[in-house]
C-alpha positions, 0 to 999 in steps of 0.5 A: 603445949607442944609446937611443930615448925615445919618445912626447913632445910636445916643446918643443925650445928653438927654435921657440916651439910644441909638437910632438907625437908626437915621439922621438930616439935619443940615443947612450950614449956620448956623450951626443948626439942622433944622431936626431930625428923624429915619429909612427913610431919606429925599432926600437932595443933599448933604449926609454924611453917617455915616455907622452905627456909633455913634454920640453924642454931642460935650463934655461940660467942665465947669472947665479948665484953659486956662492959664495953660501949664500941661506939663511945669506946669509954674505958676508965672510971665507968661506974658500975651503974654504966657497965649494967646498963651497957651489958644490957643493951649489949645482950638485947643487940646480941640476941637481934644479931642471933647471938643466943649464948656468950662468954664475957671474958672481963667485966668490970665490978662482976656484973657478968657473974650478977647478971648470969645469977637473975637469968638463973633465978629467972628474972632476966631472959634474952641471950645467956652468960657464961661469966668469968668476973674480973680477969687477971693481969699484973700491975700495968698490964692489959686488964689494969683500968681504973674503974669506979667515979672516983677511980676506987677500982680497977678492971682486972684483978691485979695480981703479981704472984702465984699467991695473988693469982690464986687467991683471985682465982678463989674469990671470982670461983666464990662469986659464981665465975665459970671461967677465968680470964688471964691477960698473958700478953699486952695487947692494942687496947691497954696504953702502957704495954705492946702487944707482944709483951709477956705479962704472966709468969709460968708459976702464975699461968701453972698456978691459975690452970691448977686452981680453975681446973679444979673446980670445974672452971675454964680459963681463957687466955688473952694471947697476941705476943708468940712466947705468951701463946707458946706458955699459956698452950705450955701451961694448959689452958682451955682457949688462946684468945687471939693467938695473932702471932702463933708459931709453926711449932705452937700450931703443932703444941695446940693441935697436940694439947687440944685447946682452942683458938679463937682468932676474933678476926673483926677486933683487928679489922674494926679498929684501922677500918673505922677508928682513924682519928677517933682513938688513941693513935697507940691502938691504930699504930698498934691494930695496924703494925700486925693485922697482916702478920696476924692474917697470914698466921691465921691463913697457916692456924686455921688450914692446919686443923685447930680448933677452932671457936667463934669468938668477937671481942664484941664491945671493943672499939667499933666492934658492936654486938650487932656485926657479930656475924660479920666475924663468920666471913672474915674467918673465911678470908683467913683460911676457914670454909664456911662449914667449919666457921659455921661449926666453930659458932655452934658446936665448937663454942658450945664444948669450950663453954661447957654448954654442949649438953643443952645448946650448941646443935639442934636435935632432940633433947637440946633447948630451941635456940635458932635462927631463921635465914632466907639463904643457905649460909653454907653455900653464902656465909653471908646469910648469916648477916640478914638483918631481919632474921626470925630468932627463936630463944627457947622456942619463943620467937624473940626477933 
């Protein structure tokens, strides 16, 4: 069976523009959009007119944290029952908020990777995972939280050498991680450590690039300080996760190496906006001693032509997977029109996590993961934060 949705404006996630009058015709069983065009549609049997609304891609996140509850804000000793259980309703809120796709960047016990193996065995649908598994940082370090009822683990995998580095590597590689994440600064969650801290030596961050590259894996990099964005850029990873205080020069080096940005604007705004008296003075002290600087870096970065993915730190403190779209209107206060935020959720993610050859646009041969909106985001990019939005995952309509 075959279904035809008709009469849209039509946001594909390629071209920075609007098109009007526009249908596809998505195949039931697959999922995919078999054909694509504009004014007359062909006569299927089965129709969805969308009357005259506006269709985009399913959002693309490429920096949440399954693990994490952002109301709770529940960090250590989680067992891994607990992290299960908030993944899942994480993922369910995700999908309601339009999110099809995310990258976990750190979740404790594997339970990214465990997930993402029942959706590739077909026992768990909803939005999909590219895992990374444990990430990497040193003892004391941002990703050292201890984990398990009786405290018998930690978050990240603790490693203190290129050998140990690589040795991780391996083992998450083994598990089924498609990316790797490595804690290169401290950073406003971690108590031990501030936020310009440089946590990895070269040697590590050449050693985890060589080993990820390898075999065919990305590598994240958690970067805030500006001498462990200028060695993890240096080093060659694929994305700098924050990059709050990068410099003139390392725009320039970004720019130059190709690799992403993903600024993750709502985890610095969410903490100072709602965490007074609820969190640890260190993380207010710490979210507000930067979140100008942090800005005005951003206002320079994003102006400057990086490129740029969409990513929220979703679970951290009152950083819920709900307001995900949220993050789209703050990267326009720092510097991104709205076609380039709205690119940065959709094609761009879509290429930092490997997934471009079935998601991130909507055309033909491409799965039918999209978004049914009352507005044109592109004039408001507040549109994208109506609440009772139509989400299609597959061409099922799931919201």
């Amino acid at each position: 069976m075959e279904t035809l949705y008709k009469n849209f404006n039509l946001f594909d996630g390629k071209q920075p523009q609007i098109q009007k009058d526009a249908w596809f015709i998505v195949d039931d069983e697959s999922g995919e959009i078999v054909k694509l065009g504009f004014k007359e549609a062909p006569d299927v049997a089965q129709v969805v007119n969308l009357k005259n609304k506006f269709v985009m891609p399913g959002l693309i996140n490429s920096h949440v944290h399954l693990m994490m509850n952002a109301i709770t804000n529940k960090l250590n000793y989680l067992s891994e029952a607990e992290v299960t259980f908030t993944a899942l309703n994480n993922l369910k809120e995700a999908l309601q908020a339009g999110v099809t796709y995310v990258r976990d960047c750190g979740c404790a016990f594997d339970v990214d990777i465990k997930l993402r193996r029942l959706q590739e065995e077909g026992q768990l649908g909803g939005t999909e995972i590219v895992p990374s598994g444990r990430p990497m940082s040193i003892t004391g370090g941002h990703a050292d939280f201890t984990e398990g009822i009786d405290g018998e683990t930690t978050w990240g995998n603790i490693v203190d050498s290129p050998d140990e580095m690589r040795h991780a590597v391996r083992r998450e590689f083994k598990l089924g991680a498609k990316n790797i994440k490595i804690m290169v600064t401290g950073g406003v969650m971690s108590a031990t450590d501030k936020i310009d801290d440089t946590e990895l030596s070269m040697p590590e961050l050449e050693t985890v690039v060589e080993e990820a590259h390898n075999k065919h894996m990305t590598v994240a990099a958690h970067a805030e300080g500006a001498k462990g964005i200028h060695d993890a850029i240096v080093a060659g990873v694929d994305s700098i996760e924050h990059g709050c205080l990068i410099t003139d020069d390392d725009i320039e080096l970004i720019k130059q190496k190709d690799i992403y940005l993903t600024p993750t604007v709502i985890a610095t705004y969410s903490i100072p906006a709602y965490g007074e008296g609820k969190l640890p003075d260190y993380m207010i002290e710490k979210a507000k001693g930067f979140k100008e600087q942090f800005y005005a870096r951003m206002k320079v970065a994003i102006p400057a032509g990086v490129k740029l993915s969409f990513g929220t730190d979703a679970g951290t403190p009152f950083n819920r997977f709900s307001d995900i779209p949220k993050e789209l209107e703050l990267l326009t206060d720092v510097g991104a029109t709205n076609e380039e935020a709205l690119l940065s959720a959709t094609k761009n993610s879509s290429h930092l996590l490997g997934i471009d050859d079935k998601y991130g646009s909507l055309e033909t041969g491409k799965i039918a993961d999209f978004l049914v909106l009352d507005d044109d985001p592109i004039v408001d990019i507040k549109a994208v934060q109506q609440v009772d939005k139509a989400v299609y995952k597959k061409g099922i309509k799931v919201f």
